[in-house]
mmCIF file of the N, C-alpha and C atoms, coordinates in Angstrom:
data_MODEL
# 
_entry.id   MODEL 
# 
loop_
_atom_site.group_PDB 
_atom_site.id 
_atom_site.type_symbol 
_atom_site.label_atom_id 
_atom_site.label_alt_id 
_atom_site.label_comp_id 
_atom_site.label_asym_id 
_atom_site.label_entity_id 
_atom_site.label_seq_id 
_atom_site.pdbx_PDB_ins_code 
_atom_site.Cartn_x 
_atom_site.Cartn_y 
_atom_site.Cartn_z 
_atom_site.occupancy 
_atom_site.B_iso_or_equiv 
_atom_site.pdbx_formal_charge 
_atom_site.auth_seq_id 
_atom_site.auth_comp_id 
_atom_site.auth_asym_id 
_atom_site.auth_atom_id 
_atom_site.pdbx_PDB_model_num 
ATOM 1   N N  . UNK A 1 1  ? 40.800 -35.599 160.479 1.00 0.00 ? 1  UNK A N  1 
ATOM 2   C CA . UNK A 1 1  ? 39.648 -35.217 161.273 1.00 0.00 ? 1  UNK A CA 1 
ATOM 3   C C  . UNK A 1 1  ? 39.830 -35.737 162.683 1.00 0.00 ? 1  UNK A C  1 
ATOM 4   N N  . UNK A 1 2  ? 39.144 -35.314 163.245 1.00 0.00 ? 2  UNK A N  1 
ATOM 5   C CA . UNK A 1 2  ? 39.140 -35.005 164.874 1.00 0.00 ? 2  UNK A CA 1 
ATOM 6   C C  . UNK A 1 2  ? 37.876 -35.662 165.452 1.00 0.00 ? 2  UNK A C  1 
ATOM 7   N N  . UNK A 1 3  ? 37.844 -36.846 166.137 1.00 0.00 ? 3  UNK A N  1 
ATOM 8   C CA . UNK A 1 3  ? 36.334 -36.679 167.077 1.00 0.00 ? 3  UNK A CA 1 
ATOM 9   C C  . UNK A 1 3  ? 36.706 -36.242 168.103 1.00 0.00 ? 3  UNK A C  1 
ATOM 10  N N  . UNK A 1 4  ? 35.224 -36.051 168.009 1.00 0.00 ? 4  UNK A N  1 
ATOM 11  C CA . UNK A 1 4  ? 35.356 -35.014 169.794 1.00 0.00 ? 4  UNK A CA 1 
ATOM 12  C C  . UNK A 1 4  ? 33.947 -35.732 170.179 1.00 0.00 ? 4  UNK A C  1 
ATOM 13  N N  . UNK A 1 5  ? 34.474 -36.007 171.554 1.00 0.00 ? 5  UNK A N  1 
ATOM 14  C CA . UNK A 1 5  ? 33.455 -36.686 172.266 1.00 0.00 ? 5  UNK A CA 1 
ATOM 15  C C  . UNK A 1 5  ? 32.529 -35.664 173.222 1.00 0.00 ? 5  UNK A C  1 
ATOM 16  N N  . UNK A 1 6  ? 30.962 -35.450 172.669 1.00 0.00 ? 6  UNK A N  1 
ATOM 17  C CA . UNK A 1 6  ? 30.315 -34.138 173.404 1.00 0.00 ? 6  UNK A CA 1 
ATOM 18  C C  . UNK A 1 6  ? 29.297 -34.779 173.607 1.00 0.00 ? 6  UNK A C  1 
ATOM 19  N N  . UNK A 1 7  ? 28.999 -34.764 175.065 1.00 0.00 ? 7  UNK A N  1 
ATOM 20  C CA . UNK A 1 7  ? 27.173 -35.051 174.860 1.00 0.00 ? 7  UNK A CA 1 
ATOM 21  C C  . UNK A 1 7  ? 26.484 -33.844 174.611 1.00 0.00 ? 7  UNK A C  1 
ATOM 22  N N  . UNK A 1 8  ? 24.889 -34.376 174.669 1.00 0.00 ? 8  UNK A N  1 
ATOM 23  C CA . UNK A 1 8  ? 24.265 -33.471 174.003 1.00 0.00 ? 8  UNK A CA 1 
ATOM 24  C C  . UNK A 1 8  ? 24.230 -32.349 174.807 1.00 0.00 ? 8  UNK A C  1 
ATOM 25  N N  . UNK A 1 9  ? 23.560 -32.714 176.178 1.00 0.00 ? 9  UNK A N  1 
ATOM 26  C CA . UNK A 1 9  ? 23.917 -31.857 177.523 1.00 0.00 ? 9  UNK A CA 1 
ATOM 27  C C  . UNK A 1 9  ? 24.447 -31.037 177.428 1.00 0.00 ? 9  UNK A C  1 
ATOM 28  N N  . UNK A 1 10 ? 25.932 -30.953 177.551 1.00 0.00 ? 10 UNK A N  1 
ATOM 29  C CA . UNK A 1 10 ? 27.162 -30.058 177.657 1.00 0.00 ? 10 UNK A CA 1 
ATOM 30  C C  . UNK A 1 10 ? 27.139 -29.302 176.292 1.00 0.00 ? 10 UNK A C  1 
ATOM 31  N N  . UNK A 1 11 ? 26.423 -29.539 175.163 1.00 0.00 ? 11 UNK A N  1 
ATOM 32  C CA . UNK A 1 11 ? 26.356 -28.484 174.073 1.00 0.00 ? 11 UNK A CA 1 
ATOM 33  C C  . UNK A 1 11 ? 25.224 -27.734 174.177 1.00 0.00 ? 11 UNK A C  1 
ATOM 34  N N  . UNK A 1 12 ? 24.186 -28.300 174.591 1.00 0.00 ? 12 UNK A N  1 
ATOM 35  C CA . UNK A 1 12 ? 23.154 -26.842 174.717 1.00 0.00 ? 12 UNK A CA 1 
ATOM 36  C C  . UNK A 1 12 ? 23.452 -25.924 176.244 1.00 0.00 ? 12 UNK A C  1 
ATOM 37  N N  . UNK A 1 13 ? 23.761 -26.604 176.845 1.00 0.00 ? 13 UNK A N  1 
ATOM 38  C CA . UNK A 1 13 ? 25.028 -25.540 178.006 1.00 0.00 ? 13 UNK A CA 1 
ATOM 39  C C  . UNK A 1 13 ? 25.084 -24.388 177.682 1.00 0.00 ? 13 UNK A C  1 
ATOM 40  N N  . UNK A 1 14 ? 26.109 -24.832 176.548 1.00 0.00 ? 14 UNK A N  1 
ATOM 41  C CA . UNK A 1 14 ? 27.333 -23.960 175.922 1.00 0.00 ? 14 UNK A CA 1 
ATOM 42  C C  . UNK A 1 14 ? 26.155 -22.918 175.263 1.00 0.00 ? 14 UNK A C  1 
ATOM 43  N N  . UNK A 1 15 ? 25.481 -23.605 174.584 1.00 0.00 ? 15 UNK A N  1 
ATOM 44  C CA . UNK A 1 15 ? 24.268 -22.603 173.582 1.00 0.00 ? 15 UNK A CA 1 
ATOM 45  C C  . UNK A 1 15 ? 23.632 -21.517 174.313 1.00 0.00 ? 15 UNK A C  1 
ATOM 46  N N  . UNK A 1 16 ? 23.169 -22.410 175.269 1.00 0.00 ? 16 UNK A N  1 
ATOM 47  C CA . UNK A 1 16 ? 22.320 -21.344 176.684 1.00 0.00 ? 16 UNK A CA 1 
ATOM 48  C C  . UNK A 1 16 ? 23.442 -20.421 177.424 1.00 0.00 ? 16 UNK A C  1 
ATOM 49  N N  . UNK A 1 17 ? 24.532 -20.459 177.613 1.00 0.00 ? 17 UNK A N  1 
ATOM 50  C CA . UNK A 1 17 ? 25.220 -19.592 177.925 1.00 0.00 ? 17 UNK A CA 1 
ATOM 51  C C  . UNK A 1 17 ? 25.713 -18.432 177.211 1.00 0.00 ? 17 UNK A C  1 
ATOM 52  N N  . UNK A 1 18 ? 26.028 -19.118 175.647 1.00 0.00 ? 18 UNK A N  1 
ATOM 53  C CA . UNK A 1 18 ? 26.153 -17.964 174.998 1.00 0.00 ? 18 UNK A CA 1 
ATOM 54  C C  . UNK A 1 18 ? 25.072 -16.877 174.154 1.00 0.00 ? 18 UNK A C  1 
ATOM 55  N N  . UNK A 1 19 ? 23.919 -17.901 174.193 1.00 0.00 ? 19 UNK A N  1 
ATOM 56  C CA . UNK A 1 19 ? 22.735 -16.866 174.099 1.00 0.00 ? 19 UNK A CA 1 
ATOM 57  C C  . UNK A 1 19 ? 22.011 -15.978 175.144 1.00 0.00 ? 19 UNK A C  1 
ATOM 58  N N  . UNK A 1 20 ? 22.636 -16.410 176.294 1.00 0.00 ? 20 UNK A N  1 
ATOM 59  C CA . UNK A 1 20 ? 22.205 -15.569 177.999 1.00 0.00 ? 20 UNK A CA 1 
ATOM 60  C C  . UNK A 1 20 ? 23.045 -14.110 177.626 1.00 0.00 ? 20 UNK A C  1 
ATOM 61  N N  . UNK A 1 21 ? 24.511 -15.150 177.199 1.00 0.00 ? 21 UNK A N  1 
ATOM 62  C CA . UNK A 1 21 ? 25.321 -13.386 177.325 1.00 0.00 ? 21 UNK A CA 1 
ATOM 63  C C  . UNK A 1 21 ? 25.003 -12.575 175.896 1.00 0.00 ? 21 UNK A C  1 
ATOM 64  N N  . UNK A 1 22 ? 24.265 -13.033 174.752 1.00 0.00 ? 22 UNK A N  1 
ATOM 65  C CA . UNK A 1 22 ? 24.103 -11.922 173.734 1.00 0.00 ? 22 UNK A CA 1 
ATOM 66  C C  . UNK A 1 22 ? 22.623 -11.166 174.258 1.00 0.00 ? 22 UNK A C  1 
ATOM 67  N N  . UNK A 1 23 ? 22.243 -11.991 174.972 1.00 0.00 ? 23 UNK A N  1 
ATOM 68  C CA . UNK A 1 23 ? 20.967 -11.618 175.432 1.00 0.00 ? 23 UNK A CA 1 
ATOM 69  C C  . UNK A 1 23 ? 21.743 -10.105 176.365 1.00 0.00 ? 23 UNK A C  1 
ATOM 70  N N  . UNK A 1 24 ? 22.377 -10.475 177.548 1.00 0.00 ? 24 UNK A N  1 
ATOM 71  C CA . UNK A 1 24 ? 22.678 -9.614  179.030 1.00 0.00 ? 24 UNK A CA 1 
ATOM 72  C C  . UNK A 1 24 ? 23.140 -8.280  177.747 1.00 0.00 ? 24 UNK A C  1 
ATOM 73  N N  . UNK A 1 25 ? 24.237 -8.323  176.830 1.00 0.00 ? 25 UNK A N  1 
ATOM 74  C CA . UNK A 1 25 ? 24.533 -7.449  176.114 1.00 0.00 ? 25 UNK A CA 1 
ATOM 75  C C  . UNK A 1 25 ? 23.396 -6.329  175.183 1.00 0.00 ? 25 UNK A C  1 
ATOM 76  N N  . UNK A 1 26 ? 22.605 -7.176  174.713 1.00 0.00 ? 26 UNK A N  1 
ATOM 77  C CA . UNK A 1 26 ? 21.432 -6.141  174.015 1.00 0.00 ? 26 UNK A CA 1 
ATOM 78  C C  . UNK A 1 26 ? 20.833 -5.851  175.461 1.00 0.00 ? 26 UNK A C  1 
ATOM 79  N N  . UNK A 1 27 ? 20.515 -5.929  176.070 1.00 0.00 ? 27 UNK A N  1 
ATOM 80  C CA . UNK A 1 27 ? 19.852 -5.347  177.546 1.00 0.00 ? 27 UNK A CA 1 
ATOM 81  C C  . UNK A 1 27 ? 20.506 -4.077  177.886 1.00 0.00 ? 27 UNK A C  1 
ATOM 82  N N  . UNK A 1 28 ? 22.325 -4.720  177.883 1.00 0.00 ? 28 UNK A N  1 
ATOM 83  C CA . UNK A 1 28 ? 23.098 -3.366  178.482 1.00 0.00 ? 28 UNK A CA 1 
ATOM 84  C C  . UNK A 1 28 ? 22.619 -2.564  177.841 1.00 0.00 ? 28 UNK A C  1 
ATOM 85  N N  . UNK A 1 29 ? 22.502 -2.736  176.404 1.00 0.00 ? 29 UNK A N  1 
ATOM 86  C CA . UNK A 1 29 ? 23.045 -1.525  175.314 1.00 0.00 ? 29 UNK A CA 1 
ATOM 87  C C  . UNK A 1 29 ? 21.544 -0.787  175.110 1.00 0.00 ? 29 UNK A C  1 
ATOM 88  N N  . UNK A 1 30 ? 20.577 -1.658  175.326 1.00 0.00 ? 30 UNK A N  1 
ATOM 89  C CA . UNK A 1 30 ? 19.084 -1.209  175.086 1.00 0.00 ? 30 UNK A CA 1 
ATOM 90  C C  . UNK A 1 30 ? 19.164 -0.007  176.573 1.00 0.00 ? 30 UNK A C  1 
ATOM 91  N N  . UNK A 1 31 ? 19.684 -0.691  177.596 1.00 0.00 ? 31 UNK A N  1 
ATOM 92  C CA . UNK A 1 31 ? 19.636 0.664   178.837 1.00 0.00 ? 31 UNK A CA 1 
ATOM 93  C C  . UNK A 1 31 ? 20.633 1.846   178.589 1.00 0.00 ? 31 UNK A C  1 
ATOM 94  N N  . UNK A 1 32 ? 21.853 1.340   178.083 1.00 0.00 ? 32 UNK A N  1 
ATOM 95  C CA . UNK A 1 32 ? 22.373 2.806   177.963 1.00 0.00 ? 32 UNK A CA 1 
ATOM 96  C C  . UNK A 1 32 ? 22.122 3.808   176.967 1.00 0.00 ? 32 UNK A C  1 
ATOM 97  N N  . UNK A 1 33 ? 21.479 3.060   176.270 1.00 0.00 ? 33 UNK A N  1 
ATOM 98  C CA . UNK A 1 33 ? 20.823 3.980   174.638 1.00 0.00 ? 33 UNK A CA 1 
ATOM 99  C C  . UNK A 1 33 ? 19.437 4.885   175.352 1.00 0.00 ? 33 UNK A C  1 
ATOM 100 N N  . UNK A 1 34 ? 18.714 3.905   176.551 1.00 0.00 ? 34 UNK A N  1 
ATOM 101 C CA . UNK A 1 34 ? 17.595 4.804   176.657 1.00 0.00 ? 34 UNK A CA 1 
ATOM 102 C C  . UNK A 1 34 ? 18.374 5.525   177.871 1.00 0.00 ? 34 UNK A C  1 
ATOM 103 N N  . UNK A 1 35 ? 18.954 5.648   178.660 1.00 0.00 ? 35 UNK A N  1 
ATOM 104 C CA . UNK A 1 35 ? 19.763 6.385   179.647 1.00 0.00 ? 35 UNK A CA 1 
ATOM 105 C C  . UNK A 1 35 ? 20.179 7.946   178.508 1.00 0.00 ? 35 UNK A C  1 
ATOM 106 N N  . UNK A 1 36 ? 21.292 8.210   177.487 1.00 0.00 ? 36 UNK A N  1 
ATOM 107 C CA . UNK A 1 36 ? 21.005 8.715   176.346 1.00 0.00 ? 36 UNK A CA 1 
ATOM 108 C C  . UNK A 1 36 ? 20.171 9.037   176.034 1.00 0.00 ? 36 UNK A C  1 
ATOM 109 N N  . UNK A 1 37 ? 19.092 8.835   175.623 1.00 0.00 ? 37 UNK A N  1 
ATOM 110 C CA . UNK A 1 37 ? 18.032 9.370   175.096 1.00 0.00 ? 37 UNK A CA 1 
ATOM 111 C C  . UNK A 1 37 ? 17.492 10.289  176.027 1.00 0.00 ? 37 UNK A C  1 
ATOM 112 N N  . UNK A 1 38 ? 17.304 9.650   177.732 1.00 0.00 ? 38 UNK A N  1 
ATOM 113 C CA . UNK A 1 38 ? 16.797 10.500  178.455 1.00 0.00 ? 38 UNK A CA 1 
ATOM 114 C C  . UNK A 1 38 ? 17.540 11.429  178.834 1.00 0.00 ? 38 UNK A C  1 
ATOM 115 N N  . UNK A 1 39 ? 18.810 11.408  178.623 1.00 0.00 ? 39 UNK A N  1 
ATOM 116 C CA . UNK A 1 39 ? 20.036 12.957  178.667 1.00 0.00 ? 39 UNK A CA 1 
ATOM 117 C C  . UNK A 1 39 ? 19.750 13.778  177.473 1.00 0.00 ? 39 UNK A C  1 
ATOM 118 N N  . UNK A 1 40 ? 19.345 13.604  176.599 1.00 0.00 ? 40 UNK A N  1 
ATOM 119 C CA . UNK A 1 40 ? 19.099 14.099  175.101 1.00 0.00 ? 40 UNK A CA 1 
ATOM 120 C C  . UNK A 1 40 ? 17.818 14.626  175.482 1.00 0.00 ? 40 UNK A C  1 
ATOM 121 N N  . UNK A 1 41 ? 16.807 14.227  176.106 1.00 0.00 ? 41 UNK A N  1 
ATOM 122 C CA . UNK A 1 41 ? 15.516 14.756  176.056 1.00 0.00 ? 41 UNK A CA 1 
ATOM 123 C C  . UNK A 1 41 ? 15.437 15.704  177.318 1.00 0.00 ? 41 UNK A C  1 
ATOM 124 N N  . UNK A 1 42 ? 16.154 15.797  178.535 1.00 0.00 ? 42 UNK A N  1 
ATOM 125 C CA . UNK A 1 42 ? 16.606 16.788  179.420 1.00 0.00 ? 42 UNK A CA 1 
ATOM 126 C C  . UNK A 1 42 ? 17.198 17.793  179.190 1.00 0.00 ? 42 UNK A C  1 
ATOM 127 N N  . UNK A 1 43 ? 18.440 17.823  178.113 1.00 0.00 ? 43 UNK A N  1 
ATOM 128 C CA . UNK A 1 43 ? 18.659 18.546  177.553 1.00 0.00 ? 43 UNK A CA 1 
ATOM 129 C C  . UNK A 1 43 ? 18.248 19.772  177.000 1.00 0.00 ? 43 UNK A C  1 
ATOM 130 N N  . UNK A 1 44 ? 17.808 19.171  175.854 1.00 0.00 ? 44 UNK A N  1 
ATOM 131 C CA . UNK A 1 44 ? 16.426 19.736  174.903 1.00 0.00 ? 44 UNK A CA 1 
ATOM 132 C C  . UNK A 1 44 ? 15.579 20.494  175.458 1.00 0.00 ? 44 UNK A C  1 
ATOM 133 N N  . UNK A 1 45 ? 14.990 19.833  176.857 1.00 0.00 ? 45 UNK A N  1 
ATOM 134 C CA . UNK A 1 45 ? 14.122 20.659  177.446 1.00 0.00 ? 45 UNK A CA 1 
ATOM 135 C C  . UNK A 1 45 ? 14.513 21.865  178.137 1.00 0.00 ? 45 UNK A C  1 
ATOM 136 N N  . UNK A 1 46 ? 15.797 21.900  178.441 1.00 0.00 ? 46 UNK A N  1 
ATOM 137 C CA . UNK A 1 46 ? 16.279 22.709  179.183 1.00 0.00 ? 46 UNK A CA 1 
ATOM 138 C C  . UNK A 1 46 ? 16.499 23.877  178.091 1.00 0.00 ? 46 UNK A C  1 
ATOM 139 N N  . UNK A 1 47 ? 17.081 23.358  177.297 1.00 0.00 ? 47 UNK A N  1 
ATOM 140 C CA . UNK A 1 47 ? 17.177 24.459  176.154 1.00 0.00 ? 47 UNK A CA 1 
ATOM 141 C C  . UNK A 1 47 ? 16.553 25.188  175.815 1.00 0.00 ? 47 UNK A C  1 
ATOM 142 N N  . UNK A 1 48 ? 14.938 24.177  176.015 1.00 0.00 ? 48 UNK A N  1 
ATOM 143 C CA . UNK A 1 48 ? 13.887 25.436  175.104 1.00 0.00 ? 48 UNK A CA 1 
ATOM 144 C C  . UNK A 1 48 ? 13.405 26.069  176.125 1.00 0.00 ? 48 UNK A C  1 
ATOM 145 N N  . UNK A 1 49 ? 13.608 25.533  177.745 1.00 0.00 ? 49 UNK A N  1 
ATOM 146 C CA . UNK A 1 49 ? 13.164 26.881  178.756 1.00 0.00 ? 49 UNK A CA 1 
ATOM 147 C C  . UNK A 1 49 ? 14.040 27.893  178.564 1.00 0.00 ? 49 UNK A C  1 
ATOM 148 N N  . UNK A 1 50 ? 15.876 28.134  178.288 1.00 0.00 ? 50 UNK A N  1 
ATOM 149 C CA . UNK A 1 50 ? 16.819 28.784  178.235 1.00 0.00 ? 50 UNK A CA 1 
ATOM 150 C C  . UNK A 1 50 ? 16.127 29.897  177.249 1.00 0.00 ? 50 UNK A C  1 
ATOM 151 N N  . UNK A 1 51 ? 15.360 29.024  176.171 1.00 0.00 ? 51 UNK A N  1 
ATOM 152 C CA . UNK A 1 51 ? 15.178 29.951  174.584 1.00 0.00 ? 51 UNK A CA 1 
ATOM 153 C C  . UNK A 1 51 ? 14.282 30.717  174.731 1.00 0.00 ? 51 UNK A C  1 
ATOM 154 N N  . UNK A 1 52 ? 13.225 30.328  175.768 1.00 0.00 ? 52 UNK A N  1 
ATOM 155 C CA . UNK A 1 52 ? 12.084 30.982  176.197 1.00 0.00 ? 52 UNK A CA 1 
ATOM 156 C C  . UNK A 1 52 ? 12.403 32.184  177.042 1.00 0.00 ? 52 UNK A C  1 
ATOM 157 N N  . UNK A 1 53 ? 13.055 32.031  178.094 1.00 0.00 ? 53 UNK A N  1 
ATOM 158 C CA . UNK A 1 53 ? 13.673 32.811  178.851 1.00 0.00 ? 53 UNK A CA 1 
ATOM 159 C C  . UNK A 1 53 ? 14.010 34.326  178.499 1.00 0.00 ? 53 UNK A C  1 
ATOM 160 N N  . UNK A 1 54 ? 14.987 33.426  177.117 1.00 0.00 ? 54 UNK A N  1 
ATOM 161 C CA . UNK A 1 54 ? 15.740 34.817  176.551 1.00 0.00 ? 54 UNK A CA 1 
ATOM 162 C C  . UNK A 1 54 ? 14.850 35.904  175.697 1.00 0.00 ? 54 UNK A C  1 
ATOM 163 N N  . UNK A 1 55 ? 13.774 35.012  175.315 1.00 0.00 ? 55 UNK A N  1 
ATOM 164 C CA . UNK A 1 55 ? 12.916 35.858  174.365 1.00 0.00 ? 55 UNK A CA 1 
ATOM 165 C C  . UNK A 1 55 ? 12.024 36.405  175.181 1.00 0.00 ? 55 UNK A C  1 
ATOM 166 N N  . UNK A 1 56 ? 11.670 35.806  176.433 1.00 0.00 ? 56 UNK A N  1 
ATOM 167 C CA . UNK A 1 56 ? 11.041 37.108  177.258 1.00 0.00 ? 56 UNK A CA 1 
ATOM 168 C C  . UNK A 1 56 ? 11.609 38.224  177.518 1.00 0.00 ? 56 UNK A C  1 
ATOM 169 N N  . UNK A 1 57 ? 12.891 37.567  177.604 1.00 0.00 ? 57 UNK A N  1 
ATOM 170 C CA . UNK A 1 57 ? 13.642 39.212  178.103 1.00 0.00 ? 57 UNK A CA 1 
ATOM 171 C C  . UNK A 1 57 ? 13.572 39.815  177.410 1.00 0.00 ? 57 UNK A C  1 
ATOM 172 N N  . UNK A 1 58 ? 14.263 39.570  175.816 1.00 0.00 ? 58 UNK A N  1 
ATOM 173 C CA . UNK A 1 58 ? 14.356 40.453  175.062 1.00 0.00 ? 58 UNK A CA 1 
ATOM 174 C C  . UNK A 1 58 ? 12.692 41.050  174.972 1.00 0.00 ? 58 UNK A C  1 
ATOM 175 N N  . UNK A 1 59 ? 12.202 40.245  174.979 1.00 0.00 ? 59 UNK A N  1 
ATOM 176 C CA . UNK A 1 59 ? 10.415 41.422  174.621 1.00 0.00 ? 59 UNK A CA 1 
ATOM 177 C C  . UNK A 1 59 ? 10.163 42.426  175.436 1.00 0.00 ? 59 UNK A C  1 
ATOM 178 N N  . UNK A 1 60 ? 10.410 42.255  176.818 1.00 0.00 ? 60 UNK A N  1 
ATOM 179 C CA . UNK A 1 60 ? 10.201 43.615  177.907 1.00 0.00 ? 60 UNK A CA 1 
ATOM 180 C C  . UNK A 1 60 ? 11.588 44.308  177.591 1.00 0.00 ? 60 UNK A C  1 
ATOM 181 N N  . UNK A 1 61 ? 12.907 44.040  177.532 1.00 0.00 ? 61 UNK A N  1 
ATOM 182 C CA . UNK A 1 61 ? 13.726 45.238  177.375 1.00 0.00 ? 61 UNK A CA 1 
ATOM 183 C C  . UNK A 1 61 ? 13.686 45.970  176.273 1.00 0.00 ? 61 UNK A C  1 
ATOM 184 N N  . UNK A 1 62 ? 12.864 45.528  175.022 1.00 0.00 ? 62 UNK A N  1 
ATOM 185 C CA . UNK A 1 62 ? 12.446 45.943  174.194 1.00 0.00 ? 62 UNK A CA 1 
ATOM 186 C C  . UNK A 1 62 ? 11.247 47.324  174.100 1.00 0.00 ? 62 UNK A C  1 
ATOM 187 N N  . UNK A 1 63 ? 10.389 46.413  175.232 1.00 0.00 ? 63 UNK A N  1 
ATOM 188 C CA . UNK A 1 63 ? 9.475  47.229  175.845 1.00 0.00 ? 63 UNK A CA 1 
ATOM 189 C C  . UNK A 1 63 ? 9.984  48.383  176.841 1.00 0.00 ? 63 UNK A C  1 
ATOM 190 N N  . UNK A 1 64 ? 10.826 47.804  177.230 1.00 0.00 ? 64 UNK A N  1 
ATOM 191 C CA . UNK A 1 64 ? 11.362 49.281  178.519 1.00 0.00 ? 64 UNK A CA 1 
ATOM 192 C C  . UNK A 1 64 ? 11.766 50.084  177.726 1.00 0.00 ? 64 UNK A C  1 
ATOM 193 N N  . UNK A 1 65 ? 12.903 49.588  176.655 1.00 0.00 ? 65 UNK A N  1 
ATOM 194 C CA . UNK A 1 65 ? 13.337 50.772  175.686 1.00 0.00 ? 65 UNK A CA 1 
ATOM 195 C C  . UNK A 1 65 ? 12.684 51.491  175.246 1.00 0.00 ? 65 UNK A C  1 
ATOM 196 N N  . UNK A 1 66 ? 11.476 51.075  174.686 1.00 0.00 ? 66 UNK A N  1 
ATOM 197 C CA . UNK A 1 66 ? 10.666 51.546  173.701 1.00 0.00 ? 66 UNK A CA 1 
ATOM 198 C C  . UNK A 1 66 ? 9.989  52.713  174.537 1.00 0.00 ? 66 UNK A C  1 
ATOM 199 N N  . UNK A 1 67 ? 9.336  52.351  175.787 1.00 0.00 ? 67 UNK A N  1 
ATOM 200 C CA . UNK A 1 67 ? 8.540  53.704  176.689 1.00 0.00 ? 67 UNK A CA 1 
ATOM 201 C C  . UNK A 1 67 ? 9.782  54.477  177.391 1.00 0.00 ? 67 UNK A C  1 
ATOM 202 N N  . UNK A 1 68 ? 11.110 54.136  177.410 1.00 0.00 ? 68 UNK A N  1 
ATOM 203 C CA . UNK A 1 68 ? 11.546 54.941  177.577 1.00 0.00 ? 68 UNK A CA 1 
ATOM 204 C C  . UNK A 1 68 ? 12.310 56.412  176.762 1.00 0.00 ? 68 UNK A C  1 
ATOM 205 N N  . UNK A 1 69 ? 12.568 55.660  175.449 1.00 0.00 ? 69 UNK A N  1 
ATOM 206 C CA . UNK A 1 69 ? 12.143 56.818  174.278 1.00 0.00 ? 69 UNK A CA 1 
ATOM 207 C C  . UNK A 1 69 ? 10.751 57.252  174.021 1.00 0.00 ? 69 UNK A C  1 
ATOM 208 N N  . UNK A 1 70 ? 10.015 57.168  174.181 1.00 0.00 ? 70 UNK A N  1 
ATOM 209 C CA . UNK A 1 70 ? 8.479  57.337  174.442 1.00 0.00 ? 70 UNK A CA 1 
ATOM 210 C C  . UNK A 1 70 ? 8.861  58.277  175.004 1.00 0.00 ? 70 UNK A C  1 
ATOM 211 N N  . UNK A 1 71 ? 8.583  58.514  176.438 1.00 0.00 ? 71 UNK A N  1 
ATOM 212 C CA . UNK A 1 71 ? 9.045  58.947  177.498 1.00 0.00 ? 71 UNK A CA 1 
ATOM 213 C C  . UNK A 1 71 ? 9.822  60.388  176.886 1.00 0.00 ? 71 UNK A C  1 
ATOM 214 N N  . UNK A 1 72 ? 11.231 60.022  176.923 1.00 0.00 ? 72 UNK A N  1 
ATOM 215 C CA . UNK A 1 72 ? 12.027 61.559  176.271 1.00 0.00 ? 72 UNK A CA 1 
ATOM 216 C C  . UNK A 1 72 ? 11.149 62.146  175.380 1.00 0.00 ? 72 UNK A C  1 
ATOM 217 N N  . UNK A 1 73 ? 10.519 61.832  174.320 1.00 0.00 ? 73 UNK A N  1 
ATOM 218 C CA . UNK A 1 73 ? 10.457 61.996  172.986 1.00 0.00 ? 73 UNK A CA 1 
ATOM 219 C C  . UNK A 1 73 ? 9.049  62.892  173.712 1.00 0.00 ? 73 UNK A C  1 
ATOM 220 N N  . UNK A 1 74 ? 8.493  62.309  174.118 1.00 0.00 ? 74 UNK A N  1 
ATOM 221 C CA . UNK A 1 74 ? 7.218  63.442  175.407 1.00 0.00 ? 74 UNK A CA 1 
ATOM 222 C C  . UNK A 1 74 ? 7.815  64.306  176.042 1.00 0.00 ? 74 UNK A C  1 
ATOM 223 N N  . UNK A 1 75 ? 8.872  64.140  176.401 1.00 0.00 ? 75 UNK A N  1 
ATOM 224 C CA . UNK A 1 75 ? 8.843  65.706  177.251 1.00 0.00 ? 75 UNK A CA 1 
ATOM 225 C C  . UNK A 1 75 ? 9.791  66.877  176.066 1.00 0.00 ? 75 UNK A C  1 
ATOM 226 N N  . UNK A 1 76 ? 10.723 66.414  175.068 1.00 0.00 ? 76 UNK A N  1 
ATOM 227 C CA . UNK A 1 76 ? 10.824 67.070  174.428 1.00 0.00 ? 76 UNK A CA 1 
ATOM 228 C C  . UNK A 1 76 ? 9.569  67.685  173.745 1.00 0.00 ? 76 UNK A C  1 
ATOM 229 N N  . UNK A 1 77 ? 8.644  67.208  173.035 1.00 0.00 ? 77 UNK A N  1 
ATOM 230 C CA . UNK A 1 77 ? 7.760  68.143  172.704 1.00 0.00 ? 77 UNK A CA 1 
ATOM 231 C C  . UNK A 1 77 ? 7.161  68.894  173.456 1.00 0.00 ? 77 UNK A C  1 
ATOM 232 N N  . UNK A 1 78 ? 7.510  68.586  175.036 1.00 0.00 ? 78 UNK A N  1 
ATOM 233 C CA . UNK A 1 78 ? 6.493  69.685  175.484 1.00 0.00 ? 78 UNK A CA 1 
ATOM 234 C C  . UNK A 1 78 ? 7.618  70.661  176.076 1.00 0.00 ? 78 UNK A C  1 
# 
């Protein structure tokens, strides 16, 4: 066995330093997770304007189609 000569001092130091840096680390990781999240939720949103978008279109070209066979389908009968 080994003594090692430590005061008390110089060991809670050591304690406080290495609980500062597990501390600075969950901080990083807590910001880049919500940084993430807020790319994930920009995303998303963008998507469902994209989804919206498309389903308007499709409803009026649906609609144009539709009065425009309308349309023929009227003047053939007359």
């Amino acid at each position: 066995s080994v003594l090692v000569d430590c005061d008390k001092k110089e060991v809670e130091e050591i304690r406080t330093k290495a609980s500062s840096s597990d501390t600075s680390k969950r901080k990083r990781k807590n910001t880049q997770e919500s940084v993430v999240n807020e790319q994930i939720k920009f995303v998303g949103d963008q998507l469902g304007k994209i989804a919206n978008a498309l389903e308007q279109f499709i409803i009026e070209w649906r609609w144009k189609d539709f009065m425009t066979t309308s349309y023929i389908v009227y003047l053939i009968i007359l």
